[in-house]
C-alpha positions in Angstrom: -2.3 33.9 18.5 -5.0 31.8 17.1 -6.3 28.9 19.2 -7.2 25.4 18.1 -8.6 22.1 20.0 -6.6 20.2 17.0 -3.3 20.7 14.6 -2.8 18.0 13.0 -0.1 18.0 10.7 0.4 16.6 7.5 -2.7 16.0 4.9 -2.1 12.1 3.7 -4.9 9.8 4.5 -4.1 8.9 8.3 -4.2 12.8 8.1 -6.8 14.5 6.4 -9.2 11.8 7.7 -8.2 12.9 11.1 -8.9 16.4 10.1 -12.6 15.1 8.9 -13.4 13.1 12.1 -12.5 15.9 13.8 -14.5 17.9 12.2 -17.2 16.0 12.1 -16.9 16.0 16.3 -17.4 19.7 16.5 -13.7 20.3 17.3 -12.1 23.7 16.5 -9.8 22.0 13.9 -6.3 22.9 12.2 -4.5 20.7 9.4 -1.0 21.8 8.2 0.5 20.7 4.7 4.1 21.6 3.5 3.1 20.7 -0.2 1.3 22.6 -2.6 -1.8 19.8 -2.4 -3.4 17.8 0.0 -3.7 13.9 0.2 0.1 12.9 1.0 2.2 10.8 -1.0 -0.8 7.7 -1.3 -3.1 10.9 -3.4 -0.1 12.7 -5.1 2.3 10.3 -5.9 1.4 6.7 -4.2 -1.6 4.5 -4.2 -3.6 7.0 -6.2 -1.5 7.3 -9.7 0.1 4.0 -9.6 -3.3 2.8 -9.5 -4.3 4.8 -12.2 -1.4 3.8 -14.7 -1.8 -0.1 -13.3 -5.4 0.5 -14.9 -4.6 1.6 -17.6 -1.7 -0.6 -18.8 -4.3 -3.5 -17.6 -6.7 -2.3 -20.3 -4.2 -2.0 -22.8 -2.7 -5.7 -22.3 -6.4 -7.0 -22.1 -6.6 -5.5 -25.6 -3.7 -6.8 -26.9 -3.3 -10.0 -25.6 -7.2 -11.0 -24.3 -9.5 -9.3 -26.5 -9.7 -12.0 -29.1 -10.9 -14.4 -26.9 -14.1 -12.8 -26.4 -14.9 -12.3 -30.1 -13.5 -8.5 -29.9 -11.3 -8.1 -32.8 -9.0 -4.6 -32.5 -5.7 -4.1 -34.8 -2.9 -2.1 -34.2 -3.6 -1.6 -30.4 -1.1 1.3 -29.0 -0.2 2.5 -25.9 -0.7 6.2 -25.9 1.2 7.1 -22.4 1.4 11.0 -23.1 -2.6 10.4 -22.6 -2.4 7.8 -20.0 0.3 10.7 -18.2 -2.5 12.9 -19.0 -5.4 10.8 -17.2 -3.6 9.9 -14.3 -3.3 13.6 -13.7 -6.8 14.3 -13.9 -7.6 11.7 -11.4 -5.5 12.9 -8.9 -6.4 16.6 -9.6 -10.3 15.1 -9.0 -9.2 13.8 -5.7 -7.3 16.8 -4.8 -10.2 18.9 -5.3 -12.6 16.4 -3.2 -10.2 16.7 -0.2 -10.1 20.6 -0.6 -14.2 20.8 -0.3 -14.2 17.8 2.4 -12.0 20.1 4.5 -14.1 23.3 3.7 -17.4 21.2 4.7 -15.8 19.8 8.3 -15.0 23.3 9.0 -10.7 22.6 9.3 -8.8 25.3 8.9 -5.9 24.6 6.2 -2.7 26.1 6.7 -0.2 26.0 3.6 3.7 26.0 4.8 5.8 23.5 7.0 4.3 22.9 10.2 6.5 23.2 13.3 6.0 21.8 17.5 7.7 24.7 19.1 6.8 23.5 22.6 3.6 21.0 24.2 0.7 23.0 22.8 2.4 25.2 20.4 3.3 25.0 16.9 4.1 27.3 13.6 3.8 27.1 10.2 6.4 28.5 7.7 4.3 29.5 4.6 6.3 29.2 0.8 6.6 32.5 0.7 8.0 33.6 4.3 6.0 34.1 6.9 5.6 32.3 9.8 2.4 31.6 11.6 2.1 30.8 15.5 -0.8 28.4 16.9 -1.7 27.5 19.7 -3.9 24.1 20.6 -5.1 21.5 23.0 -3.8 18.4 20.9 -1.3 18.2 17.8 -1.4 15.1 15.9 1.5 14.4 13.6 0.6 12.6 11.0 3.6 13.7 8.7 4.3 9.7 6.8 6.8 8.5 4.9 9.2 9.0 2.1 11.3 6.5 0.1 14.5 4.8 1.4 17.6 5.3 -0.9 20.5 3.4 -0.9 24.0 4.3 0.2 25.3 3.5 -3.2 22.3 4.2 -5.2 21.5 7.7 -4.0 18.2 9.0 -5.7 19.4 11.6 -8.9 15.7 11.5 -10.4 16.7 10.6 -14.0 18.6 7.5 -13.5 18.7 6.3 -10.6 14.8 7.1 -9.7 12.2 6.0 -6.5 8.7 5.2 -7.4 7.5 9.8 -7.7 9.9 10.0 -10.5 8.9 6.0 -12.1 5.2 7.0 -11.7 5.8 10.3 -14.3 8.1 8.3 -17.2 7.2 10.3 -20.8 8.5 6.7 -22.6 9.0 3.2 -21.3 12.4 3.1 -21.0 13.9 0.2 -22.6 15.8 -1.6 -19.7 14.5 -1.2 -16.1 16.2 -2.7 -13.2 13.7 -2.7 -10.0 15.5 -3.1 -6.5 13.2 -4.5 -4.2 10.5 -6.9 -5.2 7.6 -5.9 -2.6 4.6 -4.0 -3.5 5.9 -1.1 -5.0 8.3 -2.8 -6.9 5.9 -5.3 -8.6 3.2 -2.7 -9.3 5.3 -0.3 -11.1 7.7 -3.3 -12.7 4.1 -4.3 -13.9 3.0 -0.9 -15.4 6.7 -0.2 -17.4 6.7 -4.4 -18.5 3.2 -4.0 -19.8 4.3 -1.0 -22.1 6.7 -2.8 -23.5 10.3 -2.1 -20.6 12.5 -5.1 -20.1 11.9 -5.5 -16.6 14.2 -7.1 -14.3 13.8 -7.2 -10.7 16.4 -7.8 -8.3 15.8 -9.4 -4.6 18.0 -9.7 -1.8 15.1 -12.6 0.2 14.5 -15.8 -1.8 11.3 -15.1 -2.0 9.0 -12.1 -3.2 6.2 -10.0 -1.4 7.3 -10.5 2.0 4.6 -10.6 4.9 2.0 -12.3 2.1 1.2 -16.1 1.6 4.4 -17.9 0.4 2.4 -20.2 -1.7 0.3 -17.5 -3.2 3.3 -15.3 -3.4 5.8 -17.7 -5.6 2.7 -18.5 -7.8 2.3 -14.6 -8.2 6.2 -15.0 -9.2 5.5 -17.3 -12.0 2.8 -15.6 -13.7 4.4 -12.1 -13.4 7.4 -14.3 -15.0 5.3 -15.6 -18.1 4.2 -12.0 -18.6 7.6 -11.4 -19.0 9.2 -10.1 -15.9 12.3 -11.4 -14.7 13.6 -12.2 -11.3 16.8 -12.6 -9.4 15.8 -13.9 -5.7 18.5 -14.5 -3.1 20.3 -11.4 -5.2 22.5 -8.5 -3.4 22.6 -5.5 -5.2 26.6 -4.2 -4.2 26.8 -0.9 -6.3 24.8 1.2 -9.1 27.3 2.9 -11.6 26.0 5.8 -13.9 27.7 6.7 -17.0 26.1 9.2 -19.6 22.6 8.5 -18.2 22.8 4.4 -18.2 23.1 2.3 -15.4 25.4 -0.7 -14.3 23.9 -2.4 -11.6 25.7 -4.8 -10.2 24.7 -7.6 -7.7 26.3 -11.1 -6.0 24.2 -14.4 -5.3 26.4 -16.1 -3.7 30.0 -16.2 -5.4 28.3 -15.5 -8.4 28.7 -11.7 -9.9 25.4 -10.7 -11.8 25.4 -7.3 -14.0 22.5 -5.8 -15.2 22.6 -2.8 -17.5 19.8 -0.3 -17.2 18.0 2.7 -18.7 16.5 3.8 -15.8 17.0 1.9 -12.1 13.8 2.0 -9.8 14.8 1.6 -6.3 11.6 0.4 -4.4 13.8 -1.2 -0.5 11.2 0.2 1.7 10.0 3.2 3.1 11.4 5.4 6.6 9.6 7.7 8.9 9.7 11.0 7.8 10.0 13.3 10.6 13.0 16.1 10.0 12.1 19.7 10.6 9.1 18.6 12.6 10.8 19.9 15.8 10.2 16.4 17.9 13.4 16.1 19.3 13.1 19.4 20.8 9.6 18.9 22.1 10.9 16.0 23.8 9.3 13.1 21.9 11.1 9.7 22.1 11.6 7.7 18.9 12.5 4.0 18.6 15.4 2.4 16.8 14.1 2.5 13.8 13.3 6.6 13.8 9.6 5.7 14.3 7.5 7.9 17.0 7.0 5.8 19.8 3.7 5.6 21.2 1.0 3.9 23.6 -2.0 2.4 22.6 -4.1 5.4 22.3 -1.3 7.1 20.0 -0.3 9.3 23.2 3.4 10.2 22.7 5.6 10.5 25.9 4.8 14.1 25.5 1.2 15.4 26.9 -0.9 16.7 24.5 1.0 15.3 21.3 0.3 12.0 19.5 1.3 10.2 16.6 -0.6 8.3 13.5 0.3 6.8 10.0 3.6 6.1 8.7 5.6 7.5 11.8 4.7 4.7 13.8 5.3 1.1 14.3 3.2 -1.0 12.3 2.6 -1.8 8.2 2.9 1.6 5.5 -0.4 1.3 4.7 -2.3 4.4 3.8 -5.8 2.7 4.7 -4.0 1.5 8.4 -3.1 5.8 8.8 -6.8 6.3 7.9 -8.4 3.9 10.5 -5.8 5.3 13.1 -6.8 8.8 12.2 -10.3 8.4 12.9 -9.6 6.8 16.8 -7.0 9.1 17.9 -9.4 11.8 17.0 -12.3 9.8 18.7 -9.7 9.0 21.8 -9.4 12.9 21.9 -12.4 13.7 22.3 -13.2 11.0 25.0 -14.8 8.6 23.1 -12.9 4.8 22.5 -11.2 4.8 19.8 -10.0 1.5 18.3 -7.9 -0.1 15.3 -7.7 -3.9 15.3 -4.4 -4.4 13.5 -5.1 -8.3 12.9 -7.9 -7.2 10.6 -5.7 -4.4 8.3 -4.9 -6.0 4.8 -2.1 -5.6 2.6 -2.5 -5.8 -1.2 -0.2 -5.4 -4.2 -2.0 -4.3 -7.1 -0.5 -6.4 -9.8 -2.5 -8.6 -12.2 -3.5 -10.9 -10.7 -4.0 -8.8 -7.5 -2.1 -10.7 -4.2 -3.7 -9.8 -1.2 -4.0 -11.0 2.3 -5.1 -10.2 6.1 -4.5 -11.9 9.4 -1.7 -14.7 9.3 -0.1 -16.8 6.9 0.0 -20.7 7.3 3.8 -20.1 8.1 3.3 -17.2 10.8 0.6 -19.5 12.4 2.6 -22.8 12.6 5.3 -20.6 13.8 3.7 -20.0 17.0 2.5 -22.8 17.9 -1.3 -22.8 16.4 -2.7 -25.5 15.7 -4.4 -24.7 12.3 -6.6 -26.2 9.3 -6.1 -24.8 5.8 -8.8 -24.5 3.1 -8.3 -23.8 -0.4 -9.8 -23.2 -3.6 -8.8 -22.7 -7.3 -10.4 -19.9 -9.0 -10.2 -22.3 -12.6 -13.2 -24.0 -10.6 -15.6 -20.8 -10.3 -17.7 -20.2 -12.8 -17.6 -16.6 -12.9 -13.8 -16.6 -13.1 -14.5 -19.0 -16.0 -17.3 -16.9 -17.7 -14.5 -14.2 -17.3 -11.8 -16.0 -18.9 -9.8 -15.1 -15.5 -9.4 -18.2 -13.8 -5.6 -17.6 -12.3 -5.3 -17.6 -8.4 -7.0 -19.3 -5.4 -8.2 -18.1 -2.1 -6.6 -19.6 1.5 -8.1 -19.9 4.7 -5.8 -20.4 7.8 -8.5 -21.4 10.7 -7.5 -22.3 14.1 -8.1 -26.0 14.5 -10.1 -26.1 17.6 -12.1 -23.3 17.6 -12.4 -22.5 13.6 -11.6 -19.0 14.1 -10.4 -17.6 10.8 -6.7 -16.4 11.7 -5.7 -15.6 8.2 -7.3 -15.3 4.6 -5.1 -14.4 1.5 -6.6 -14.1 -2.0 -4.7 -14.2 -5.4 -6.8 -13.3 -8.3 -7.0 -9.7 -10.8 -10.0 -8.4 -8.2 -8.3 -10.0 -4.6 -8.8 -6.3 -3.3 -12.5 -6.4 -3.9 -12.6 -10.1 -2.2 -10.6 -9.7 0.5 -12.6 -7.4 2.7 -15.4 -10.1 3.6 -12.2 -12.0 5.1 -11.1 -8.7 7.2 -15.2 -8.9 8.4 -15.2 -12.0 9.6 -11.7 -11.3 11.5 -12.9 -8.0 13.1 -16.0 -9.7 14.6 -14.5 -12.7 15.3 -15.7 -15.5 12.9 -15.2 -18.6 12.0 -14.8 -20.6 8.9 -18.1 -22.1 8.9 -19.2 -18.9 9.8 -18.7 -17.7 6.0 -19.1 -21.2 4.4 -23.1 -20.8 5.4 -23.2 -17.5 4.6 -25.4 -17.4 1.0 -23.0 -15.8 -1.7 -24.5 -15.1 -4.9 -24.3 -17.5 -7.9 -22.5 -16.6 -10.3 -19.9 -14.5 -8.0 -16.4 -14.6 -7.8 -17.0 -14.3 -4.0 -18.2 -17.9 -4.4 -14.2 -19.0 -4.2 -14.4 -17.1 -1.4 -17.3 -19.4 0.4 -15.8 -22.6 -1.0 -12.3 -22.0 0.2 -14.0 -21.6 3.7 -16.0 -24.5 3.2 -12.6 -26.4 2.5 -11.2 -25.9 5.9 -13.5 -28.9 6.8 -12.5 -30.4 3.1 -16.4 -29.6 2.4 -16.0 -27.4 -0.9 -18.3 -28.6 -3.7 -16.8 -27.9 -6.7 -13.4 -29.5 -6.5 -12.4 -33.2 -5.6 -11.4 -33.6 -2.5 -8.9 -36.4 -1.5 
């Protein structure tokens, strides 16, 4: 029986980062993957395509609808999606092949086949074609993520009724898409099929979209996904989804009011669960929670010695870069060294255009409990690299607590808010404060200059806007 110091199972980021830091520490080191690549569902079919087809589709609008405005004159612009199909594929195939090598350089040991816990210290590994491996090791990390929720009514058939794997491989817009759920996934890949030309309608059961981000920032996100053509239904539950000859009725109430919606294809994008079947952690003795999540401690221990838990399977936000960051301290935690992931300083993002991103607290999660806060603000139509850009939508926030000016909260809305937003996280990890970043030097012309400004604002000191 071969002998490990680490199995970690399951090769998404929060895994196959593990597997690196591991590595990287010297330990003997095992990673097990049940598909036929590496990199989870963010590399295969998550953050990694969708991102390539948001891209894309960005381009082509830009050509279409933007170009003209910058003296660049193109006629008969078309979407060629067999092609954009076709480079999405090659990107992910890239990254594929980067995590293959990464693991050959740390030294980890891949094994191909669904990985089992037979007991504390012990686990298997069913290959595709039959046989079944025993290992033996120190510490197993399950690291195994997340797959997407269905809904009793609305049961996943993969032509129809489709989650965001099948939405991501479309050969042709279809010409009616309802989305259920208007989070992140829903508004990225409503974005991509609207841009190509679908009737997008999206359907959500909150009065609000993009739950857990800015409310201001999020409605205005609403309106100019809305004048791009996407419709919404807030306040909206969807009651059944009825498939007849390969179209869709679905059919939701807002209040006493019946809504219909006919559909080519229905996208339904509720949320994500734990996934954990087959893994053998009821028998091991692991304890879950109430919502099927592995419960563990603050160094990832599970109640079971030896075994511990990262990623999706846990409490805390789906986030793949949140699985990475707990990856690499469980692994350090392991090997006796601390560990540590600051989950005030994680951002979320969704990756529509403009981009809505946002880490810490919102101005309604502060006031909520009972912080005193200031707010600072400013408009991106008052940067003059957004101008020069001609992309002047959005505005950056800064919640600050109001006697000590630590920044509690920043929240971004503009077509590059992921690239902004990590000098907010920063300042958050270490501890800063608004001023902190207002007399930092940012670069002129930069869009990071909002950035600055809006901190600056918390003390109404920004100096390119009027304030009253």
């Amino acid at each position: 029986m071969e002998k490990f110091d680490v199995v970690i199972i399951g090769s998404g980021p929060g895994g196959y980062i593990a597997a690196i830091r591991s590595g990287q520490l010297g330990l003997k080191t095992a990673l097990f993957e049940k598909d036929k690549e590496l990199g989870g569902t963010c590399l295969n079919v998550g953050c990694i395509p969708s991102k390539a087809l948001l891209t894309s589709t960005d381009h082509f609008m830009f050509v279409k609808k933007e170009a003209a405005k910058h003296g660049i004159v193109v006629d008969g612009a078309r979407a060629d999606l067999a092609k954009m199909q076709e480079r999405k594929n090659k990107v992910v195939k890239t990254f594929n092949s980067g995590v293959r090598s990464l693991m050959k350089t740390n030294k980890v040991t891949v094994f191909e086949g669904f990985g089992t816990i037979t007991a504390p210290g012990k686990v298997s590994v069913k290959s595709a074609d039959g046989p079944t491996q025993e290992i033996e090791t120190k510490n197993i990390v399950v690291a195994t993520g997340s797959v997407p929720m269905e809904l009793p009514f609305a049961k996943f058939d993969g032509k129809t009724i489709v989650s965001s794997t099948e939405a991501l491989e479309f050969t042709e817009p279809p010409k009616k898409l309802v989305v259920i759920g208007a989070g992140a996934v829903g508004l990225e890949l409503g974005s991509v099929w609207n841009r190509l030309g679908s009737e997008v309608t999206m359907l959500e059961f909150l009065p609000r979209i993009a739950l857990g981000f800015d409310l201001e920032l999020s409605n205005l996100l609403q309106r100019l996904l809305t004048a791009q053509g996407m419709t919404f239904h807030l306040e909206s539950k969807v009651t059944a989804v009825k498939v007849d000859n390969g179209r869709a009725t679905v059919i939701a109430t807002k209040g006493d009011q019946e809504l219909k919606f006919e559909a080519d294809k229905v996208l339904v994008s509720v949320g994500r669960r734990p996934f954990s079947e087959g893994l053998g952690a009821e028998k091991a003795g692991i304890e879950f929670d109430d919502k099927k999540r592995i419960k563990v401690d603050n160094h990832f221990r599970t109640n079971v010695e030896g075994i511990y838990a990262i990623g999706d399977v846990i409490t805390g936000p789906m986030l793949a870069h949140k699985a990475e960051d707990e990856g690499m301290a469980c692994i350090e935690i392991i090997a006796g060294k601390a560990g540590h992931v600051n989950y005030q300083a994680i951002a979320g993002i969704i990756y529509t255009n403009p981009e809505l991103a946002g880490v810490g607290l919102t101005e309604d999660q502060a006031k909520e409990q009972g912080i005193d806060v200031r707010i600072g603000k400013f408009p991106f139509r008052a940067n003059s690299r957004a101008l020069t850009g001609d992309d002047v939508e959005g505005m950056v926030k800064f919640v600050a607590d109001a006697r000590t000016d630590r920044v509690l909260g920043a929240h971004i809305l503009h077509h590059l808010a992921s690239e902004l937003i990590p000098e907010a996280v920063s300042v958050i990890e270490f501890g800063g404060s608004s001023e902190d970043i207002g007399r930092t030097t940012h670069s002129h012309p930069t869009l990071s200059e909002a950035v600055r400004e809006a901190a600056l604002n918390v003390e109404k000191r920004a100096l390119h806007i009027i304030n009253r």
